[in-house]
VEXNUPA-17995 format. One record per residue (C-alpha): z, x, y; residue in one letter. Coordinates in pm, 1 decimal. Layout:
<milos>
{z->Z&x->X&y->Y&residuo->A};
...
</milos>
This chain:
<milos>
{z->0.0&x->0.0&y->0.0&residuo->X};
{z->125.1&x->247.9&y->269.7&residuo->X};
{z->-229.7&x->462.5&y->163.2&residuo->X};
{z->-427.8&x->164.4&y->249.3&residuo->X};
{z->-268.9&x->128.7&y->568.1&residuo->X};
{z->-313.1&x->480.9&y->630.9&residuo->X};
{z->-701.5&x->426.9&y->591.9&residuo->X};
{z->-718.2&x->146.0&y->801.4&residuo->X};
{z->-579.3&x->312.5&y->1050.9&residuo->X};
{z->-817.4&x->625.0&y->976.1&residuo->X};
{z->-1103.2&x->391.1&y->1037.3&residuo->X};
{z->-979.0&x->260.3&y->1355.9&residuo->X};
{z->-862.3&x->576.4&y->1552.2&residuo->X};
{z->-1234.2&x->679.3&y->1440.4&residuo->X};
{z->-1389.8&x->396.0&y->1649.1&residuo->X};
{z->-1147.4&x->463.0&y->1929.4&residuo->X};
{z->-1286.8&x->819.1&y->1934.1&residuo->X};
{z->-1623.3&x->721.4&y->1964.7&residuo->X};
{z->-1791.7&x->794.4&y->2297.9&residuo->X};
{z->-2020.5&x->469.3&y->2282.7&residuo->X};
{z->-1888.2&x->174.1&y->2225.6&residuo->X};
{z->-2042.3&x->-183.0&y->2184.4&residuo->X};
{z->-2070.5&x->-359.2&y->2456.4&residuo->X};
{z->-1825.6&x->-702.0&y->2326.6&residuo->X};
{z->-1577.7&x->-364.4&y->2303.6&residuo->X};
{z->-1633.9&x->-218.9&y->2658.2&residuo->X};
{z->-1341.3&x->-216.5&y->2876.5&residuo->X};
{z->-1397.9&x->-518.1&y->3149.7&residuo->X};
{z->-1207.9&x->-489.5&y->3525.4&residuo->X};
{z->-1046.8&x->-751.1&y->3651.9&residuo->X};
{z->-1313.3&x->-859.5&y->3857.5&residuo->X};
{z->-1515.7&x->-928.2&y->3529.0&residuo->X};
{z->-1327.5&x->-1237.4&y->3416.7&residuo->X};
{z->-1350.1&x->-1400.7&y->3781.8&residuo->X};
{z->-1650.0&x->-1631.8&y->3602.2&residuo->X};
{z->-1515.1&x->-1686.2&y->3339.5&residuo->X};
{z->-1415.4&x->-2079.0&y->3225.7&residuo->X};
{z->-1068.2&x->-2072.9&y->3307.9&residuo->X};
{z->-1006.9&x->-2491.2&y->3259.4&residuo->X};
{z->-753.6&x->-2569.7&y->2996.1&residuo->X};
{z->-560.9&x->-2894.3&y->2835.8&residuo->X};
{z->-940.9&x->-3052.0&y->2731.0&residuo->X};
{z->-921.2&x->-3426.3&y->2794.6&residuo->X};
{z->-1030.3&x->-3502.5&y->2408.3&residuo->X};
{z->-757.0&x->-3224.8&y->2318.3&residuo->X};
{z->-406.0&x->-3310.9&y->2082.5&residuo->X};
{z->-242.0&x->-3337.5&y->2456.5&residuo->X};
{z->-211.8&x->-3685.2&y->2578.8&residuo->X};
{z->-316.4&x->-3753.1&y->2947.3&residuo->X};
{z->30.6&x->-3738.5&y->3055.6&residuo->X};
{z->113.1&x->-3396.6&y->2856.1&residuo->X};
{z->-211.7&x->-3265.1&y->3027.6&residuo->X};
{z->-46.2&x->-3320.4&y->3357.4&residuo->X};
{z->246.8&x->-3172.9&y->3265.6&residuo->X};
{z->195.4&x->-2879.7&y->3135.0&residuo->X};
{z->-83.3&x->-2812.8&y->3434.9&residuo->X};
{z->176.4&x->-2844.5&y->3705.1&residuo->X};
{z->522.5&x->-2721.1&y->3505.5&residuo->X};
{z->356.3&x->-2409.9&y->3294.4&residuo->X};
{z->509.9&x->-2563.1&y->2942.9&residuo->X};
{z->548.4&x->-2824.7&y->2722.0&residuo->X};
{z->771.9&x->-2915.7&y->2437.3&residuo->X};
{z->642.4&x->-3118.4&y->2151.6&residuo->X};
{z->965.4&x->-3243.4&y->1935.8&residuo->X};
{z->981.2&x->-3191.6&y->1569.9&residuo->X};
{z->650.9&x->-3073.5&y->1556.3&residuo->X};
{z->702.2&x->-2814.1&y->1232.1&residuo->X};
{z->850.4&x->-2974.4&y->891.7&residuo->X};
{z->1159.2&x->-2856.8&y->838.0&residuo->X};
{z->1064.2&x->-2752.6&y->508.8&residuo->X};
{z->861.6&x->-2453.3&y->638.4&residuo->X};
{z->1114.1&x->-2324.1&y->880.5&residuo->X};
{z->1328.4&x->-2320.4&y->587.3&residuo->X};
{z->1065.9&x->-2101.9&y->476.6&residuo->X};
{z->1036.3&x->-1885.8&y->764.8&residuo->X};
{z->1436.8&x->-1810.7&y->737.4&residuo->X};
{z->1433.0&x->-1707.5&y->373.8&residuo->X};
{z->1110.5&x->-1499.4&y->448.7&residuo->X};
{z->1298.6&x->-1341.8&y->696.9&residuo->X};
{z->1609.1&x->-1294.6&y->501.8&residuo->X};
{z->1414.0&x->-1121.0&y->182.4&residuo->X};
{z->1231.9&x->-882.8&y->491.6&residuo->X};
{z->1555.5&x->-779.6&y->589.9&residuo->X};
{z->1698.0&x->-727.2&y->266.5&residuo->X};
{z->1405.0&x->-531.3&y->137.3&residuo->X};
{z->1307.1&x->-776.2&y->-139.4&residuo->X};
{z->970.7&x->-798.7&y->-32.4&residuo->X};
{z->717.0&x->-575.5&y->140.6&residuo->X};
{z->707.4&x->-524.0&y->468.5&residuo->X};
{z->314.8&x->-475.3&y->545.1&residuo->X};
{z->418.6&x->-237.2&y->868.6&residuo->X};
{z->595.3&x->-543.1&y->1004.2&residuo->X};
{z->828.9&x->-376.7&y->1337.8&residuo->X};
{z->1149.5&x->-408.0&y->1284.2&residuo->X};
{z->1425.1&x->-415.9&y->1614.5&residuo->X};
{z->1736.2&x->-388.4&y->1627.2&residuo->X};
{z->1986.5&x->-527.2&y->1968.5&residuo->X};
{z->2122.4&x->-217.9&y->2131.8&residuo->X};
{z->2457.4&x->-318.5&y->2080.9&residuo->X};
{z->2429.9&x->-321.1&y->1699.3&residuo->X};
{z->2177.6&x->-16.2&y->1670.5&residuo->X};
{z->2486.9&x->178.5&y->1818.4&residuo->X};
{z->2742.8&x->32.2&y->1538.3&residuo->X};
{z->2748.0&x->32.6&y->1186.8&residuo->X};
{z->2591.5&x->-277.4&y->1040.2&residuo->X};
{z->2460.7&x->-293.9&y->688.0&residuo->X};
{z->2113.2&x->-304.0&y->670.2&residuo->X};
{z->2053.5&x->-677.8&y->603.4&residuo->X};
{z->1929.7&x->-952.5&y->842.0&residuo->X};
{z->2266.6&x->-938.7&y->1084.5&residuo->X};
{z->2163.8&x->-599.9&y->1171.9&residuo->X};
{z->1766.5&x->-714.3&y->1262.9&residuo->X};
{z->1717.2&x->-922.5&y->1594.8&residuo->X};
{z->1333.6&x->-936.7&y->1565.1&residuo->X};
{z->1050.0&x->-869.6&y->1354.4&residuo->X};
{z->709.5&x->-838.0&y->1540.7&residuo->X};
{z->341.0&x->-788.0&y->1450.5&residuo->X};
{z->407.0&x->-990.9&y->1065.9&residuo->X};
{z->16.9&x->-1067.9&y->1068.9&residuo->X};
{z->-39.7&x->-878.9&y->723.2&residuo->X};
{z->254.7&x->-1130.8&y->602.3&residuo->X};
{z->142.8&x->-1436.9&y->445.1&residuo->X};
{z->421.7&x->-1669.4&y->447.5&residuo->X};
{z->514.1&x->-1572.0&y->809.8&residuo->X};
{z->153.5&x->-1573.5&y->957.1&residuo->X};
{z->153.6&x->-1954.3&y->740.5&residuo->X};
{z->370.8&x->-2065.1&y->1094.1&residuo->X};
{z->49.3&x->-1886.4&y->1341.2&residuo->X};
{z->-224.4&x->-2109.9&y->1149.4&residuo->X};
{z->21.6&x->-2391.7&y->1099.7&residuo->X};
{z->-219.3&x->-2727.1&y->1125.7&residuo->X};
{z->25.8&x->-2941.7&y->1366.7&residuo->X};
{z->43.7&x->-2627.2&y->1576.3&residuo->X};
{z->-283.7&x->-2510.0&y->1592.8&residuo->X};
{z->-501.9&x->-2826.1&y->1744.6&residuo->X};
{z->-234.9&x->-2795.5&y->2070.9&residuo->X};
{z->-303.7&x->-2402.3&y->2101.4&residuo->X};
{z->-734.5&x->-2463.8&y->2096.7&residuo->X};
{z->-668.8&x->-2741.7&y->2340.5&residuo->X};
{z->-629.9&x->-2436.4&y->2593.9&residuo->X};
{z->-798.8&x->-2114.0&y->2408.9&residuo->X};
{z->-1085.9&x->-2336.2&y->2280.3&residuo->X};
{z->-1152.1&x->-2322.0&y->1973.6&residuo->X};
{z->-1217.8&x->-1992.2&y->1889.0&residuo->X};
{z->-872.5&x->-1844.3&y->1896.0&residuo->X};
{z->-672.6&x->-1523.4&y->1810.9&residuo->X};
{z->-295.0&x->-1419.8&y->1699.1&residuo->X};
{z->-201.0&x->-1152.9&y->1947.3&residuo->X};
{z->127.9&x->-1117.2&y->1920.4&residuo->X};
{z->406.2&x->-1244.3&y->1638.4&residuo->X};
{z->806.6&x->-1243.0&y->1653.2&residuo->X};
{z->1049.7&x->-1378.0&y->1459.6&residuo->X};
{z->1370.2&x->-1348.4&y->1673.8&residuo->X};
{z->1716.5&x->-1342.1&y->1559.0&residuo->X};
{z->1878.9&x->-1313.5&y->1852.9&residuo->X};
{z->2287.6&x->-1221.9&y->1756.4&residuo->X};
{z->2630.2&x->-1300.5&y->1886.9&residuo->X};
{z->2705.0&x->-1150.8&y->2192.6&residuo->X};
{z->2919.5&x->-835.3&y->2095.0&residuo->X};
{z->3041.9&x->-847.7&y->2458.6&residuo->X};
{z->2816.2&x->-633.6&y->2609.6&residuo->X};
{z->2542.0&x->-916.6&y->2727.6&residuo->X};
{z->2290.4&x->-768.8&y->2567.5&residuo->X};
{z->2171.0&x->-1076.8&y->2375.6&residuo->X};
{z->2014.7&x->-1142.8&y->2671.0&residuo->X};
{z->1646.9&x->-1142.8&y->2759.9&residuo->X};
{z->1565.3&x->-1099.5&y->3169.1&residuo->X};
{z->1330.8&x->-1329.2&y->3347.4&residuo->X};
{z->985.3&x->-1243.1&y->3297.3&residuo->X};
{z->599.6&x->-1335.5&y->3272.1&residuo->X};
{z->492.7&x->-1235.1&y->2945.2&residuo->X};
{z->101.2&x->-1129.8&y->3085.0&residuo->X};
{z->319.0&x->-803.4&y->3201.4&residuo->X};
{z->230.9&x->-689.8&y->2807.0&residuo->X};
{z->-79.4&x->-827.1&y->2787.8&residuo->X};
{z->-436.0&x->-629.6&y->2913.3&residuo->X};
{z->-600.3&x->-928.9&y->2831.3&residuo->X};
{z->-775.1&x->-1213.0&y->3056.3&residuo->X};
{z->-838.0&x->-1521.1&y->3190.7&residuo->X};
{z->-433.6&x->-1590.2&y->3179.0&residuo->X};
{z->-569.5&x->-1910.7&y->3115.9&residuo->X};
{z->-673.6&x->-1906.1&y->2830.0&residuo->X};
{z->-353.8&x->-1786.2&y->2658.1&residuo->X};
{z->-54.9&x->-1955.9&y->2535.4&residuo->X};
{z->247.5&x->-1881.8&y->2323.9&residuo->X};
{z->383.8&x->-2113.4&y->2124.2&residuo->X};
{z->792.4&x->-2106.2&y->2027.6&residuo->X};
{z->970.8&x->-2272.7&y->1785.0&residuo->X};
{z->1286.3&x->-2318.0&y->1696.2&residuo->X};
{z->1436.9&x->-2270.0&y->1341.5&residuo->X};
{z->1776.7&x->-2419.1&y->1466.4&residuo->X};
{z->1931.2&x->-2560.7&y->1700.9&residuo->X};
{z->1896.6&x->-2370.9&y->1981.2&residuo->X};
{z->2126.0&x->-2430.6&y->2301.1&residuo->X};
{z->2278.1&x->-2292.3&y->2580.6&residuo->X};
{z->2583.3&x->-2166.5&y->2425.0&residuo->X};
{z->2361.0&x->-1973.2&y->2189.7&residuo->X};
{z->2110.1&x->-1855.3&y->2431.8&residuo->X};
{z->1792.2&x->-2109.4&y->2438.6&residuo->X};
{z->1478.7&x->-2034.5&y->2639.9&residuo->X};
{z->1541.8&x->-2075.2&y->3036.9&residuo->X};
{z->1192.2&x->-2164.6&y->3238.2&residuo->X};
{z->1136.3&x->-2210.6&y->3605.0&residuo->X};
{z->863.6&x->-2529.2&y->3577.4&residuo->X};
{z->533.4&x->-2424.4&y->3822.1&residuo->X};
{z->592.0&x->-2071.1&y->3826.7&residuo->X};
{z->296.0&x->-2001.2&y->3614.0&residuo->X};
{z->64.0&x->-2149.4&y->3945.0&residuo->X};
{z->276.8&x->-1994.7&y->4200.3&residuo->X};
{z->322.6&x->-1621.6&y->4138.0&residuo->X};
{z->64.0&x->-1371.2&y->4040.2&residuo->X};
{z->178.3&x->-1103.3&y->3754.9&residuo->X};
{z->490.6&x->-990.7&y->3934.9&residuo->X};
{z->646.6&x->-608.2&y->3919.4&residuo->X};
{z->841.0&x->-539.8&y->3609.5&residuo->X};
{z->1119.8&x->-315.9&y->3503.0&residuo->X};
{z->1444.4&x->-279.5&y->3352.8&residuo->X};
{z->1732.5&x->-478.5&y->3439.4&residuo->X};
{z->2025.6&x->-240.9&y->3550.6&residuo->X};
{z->2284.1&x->-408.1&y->3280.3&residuo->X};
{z->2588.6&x->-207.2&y->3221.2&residuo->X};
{z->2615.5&x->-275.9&y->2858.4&residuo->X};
{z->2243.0&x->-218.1&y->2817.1&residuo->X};
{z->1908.7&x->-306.7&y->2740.9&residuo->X};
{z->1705.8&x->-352.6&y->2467.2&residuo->X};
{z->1378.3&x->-185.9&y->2398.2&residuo->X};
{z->1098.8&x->-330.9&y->2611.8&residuo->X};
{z->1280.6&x->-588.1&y->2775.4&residuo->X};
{z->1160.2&x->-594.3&y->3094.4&residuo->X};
{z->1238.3&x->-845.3&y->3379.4&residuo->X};
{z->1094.1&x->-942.0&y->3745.7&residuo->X};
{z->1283.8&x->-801.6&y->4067.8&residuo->X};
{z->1583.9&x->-959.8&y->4156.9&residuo->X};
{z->1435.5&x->-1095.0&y->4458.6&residuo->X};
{z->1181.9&x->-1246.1&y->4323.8&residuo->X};
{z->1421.9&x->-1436.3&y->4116.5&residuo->X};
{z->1420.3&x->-1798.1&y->4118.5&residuo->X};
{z->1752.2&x->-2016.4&y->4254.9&residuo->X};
{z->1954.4&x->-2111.9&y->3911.9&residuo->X};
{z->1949.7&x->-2481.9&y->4071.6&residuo->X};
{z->1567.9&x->-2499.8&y->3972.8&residuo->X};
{z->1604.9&x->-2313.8&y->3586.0&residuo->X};
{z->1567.4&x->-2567.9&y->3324.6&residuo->X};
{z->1687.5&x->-2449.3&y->2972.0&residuo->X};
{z->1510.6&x->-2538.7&y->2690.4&residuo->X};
{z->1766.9&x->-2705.9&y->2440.2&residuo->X};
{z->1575.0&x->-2785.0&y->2131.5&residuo->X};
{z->1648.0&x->-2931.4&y->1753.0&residuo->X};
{z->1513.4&x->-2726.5&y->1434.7&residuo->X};
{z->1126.3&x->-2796.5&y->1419.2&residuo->X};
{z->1105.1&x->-2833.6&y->1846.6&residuo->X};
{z->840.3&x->-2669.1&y->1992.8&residuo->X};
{z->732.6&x->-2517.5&y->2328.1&residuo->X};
{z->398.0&x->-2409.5&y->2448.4&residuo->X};
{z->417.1&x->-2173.8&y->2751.4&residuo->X};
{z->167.2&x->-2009.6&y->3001.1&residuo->X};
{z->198.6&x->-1650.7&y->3028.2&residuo->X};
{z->284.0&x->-1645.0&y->3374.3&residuo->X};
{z->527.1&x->-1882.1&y->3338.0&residuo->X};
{z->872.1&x->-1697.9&y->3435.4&residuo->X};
{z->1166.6&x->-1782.8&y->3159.6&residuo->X};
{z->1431.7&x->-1583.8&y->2958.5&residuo->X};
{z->1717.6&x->-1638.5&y->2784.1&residuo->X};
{z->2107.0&x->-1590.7&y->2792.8&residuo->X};
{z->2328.1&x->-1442.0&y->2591.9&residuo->X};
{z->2432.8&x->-1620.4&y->2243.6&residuo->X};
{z->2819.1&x->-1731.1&y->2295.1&residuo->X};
{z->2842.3&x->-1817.1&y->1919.6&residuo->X};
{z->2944.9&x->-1653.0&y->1630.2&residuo->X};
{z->2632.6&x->-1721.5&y->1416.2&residuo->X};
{z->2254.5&x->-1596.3&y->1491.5&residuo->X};
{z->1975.7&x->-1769.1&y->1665.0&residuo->X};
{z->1666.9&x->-1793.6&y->1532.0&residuo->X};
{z->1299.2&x->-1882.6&y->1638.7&residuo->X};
{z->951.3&x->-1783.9&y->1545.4&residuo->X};
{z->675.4&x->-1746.5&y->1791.8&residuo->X};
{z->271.0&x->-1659.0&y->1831.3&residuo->X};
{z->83.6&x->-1588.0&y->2184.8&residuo->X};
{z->-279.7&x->-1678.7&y->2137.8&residuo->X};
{z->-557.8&x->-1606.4&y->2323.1&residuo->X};
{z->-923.3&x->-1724.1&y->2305.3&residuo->X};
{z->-1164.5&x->-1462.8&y->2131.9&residuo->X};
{z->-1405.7&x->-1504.1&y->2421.3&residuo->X};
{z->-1066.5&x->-1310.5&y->2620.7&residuo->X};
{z->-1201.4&x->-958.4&y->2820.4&residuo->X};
{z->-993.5&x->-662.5&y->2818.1&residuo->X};
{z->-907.5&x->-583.5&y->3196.5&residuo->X};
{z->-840.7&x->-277.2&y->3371.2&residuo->X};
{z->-422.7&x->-283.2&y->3356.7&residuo->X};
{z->-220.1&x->-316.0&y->3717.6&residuo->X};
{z->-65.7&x->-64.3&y->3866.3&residuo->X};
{z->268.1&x->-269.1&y->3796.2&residuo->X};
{z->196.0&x->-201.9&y->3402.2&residuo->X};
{z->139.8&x->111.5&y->3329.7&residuo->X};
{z->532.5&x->185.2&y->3281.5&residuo->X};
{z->456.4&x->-87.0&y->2956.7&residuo->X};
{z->208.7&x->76.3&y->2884.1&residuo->X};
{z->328.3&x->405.4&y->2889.8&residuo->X};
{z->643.4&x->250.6&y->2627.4&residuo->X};
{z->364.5&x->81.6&y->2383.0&residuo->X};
{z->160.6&x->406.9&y->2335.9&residuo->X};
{z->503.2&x->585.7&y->2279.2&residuo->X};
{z->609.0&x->311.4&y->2006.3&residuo->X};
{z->216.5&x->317.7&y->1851.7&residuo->X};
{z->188.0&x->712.1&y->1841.1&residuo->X};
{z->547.2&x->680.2&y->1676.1&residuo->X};
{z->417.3&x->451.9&y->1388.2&residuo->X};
{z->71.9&x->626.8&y->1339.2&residuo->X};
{z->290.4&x->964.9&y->1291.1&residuo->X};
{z->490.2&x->719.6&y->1009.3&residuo->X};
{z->164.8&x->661.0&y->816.5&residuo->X};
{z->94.1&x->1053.8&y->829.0&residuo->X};
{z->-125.7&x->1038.9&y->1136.8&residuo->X};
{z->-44.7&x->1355.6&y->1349.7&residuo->X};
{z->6.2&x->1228.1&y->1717.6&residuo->X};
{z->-253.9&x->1421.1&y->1827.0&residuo->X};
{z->-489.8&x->1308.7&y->1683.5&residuo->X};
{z->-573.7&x->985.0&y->1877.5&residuo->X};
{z->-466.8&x->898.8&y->2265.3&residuo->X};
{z->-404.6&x->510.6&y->2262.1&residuo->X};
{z->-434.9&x->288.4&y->2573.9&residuo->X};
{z->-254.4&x->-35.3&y->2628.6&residuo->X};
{z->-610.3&x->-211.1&y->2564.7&residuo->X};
{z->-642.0&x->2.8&y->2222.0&residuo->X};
{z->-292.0&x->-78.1&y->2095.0&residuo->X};
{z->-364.7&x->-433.3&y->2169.3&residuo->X};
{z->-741.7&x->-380.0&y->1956.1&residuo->X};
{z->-553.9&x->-273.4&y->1694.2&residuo->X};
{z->-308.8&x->-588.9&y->1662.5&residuo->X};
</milos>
């Protein structure tokens, strides 16, 4: 298994050496996707008239008991036999909260708060082409539509150090990809999630009034984890106009990538889990990243070089770009 990966991965760091590349592949500006359809929430879509409105003007929309609760049932124990080894990993990522990467938890699913990039996993990647979730996600890719990006998050009890928190954000900060658009993310919950154990926090409209806003890391005494950036503090919306997200096993919410949300910090004593996909329509350019990323994508080459040297790729051997990295998923 781990030699076929390493071929795969032979084959594409060959292609990103190449000095011609196909023009479908060629690395678009930002200008580039200016005429591009950008239109989404089709009238003859899954959305009803009145869910079309909504999640134009508020940036999200939650669809109630939308997943059987028989596969997030399957999701958990997935993630369960992942964390416990009993079943291959397929060069699934594997994080840990900085709190409990600097104590001395066994190695079982209390010590993992999210798995990312489980594509190669069948059972998990059974939630990305789930058929009650898919016909909502074409109604604004269209139909030809891609998984970009897959977590599982088990977000843990608070050891007291807030740093079961996740900052505001926009999640485009990650992405190199455009017309904004045309992606979505949708979130569900395995549980029930609530405030007291950190549920998603949005600020409705944001997604039409702010561009892709400056990211960095919080300045948290207790920490941060890995990548979690959030938007300047004063660009931070009033906590009067936050709505939090409290949803029943099976709830989900589909969210525009410019749509600023986070979470807080779990108060509980047990472990809070969702899965999630961002899509993006295949017909999606690769843009020239802002000035404002390049500190993300300096931190996403560093992890990809890491995992390439893993599979016995020297780190030499292949200089990754945000856009590449993103190829690759």
């Amino acid at each position: 298994m781990m030699a076929d990966a390493k071929r795969r991965l032979d084959v594409l760091a060959s292609h990103l050496k190449r000095q011609t590349m196909d023009p479908l592949e060629l690395q678009m500006t930002s200008a580039s996707v200016a005429g591009m359809p950008t239109s989404y929430c089709k009238s003859d879509s899954a959305f009803t008239p009145t869910e079309i409105e909504q999640y134009v003007r508020d940036g999200f929309l939650v669809k109630r008991r939308l997943v059987d609760l028989q596969s997030t049932q399957k999701y958990r124990d997935r993630f369960r036999r992942i964390c416990s080894g009993e079943v291959e990993k397929f060069n699934i990522s594997i994080m840990r909260d900085v709190a409990i990467a600097r104590s001395e938890f066994v190695g079982d699913e209390k010590a993992v708060t999210k798995i990312q990039e489980f594509q190669n996993d069948e059972v998990l990647f059974g939630y990305c082409a789930h058929p009650e979730i898919l016909p909502y996600v074409q109604a604004i890719t269209g139909p030809d539509v891609m998984a970009m990006n897959t977590m599982l998050i088990n977000k843990p009890p608070d050891a007291g150090s807030k740093s079961s928190r996740h900052p505001l954000h926009q999640d485009l900060h990650y992405f190199p990809f455009r017309p904004a658009n045309r992606v979505v993310c949708a979130w569900t919950a395995l549980e029930h999630v609530h405030r007291e154990n950190g549920c998603l926090t949005v600020h409705p409209g944001s997604h039409a009034t702010n561009p892709l806003l400056p990211h960095a890391y919080p300045d948290w005494k207790g920490g941060v984890n890995k990548l979690y950036h959030g938007i300047p503090v004063d660009k931070m919306p009033p906590a009067s106009e936050m709505v939090h997200l409290e949803m029943q096993e099976g709830d989900t919410v589909f969210f525009h990538p410019l749509l600023i949300h986070g979470s807080g910090m779990n108060r509980t004593n047990g472990f809070r889990k969702a899965i999630s996909c961002h899509y993006a329509s295949s017909h999606c350019l690769m843009v020239d990243i802002a000035p404002t990323q390049q500190g993300v994508a300096d931190e996403t080459n560093e992890l990809a070089r890491a995992k390439l040297a893993k599979l016995n790729m020297a780190e030499d051997d292949v200089s990754l770009t945000l856009q590449d990295v993103w190829r690759i998923k």
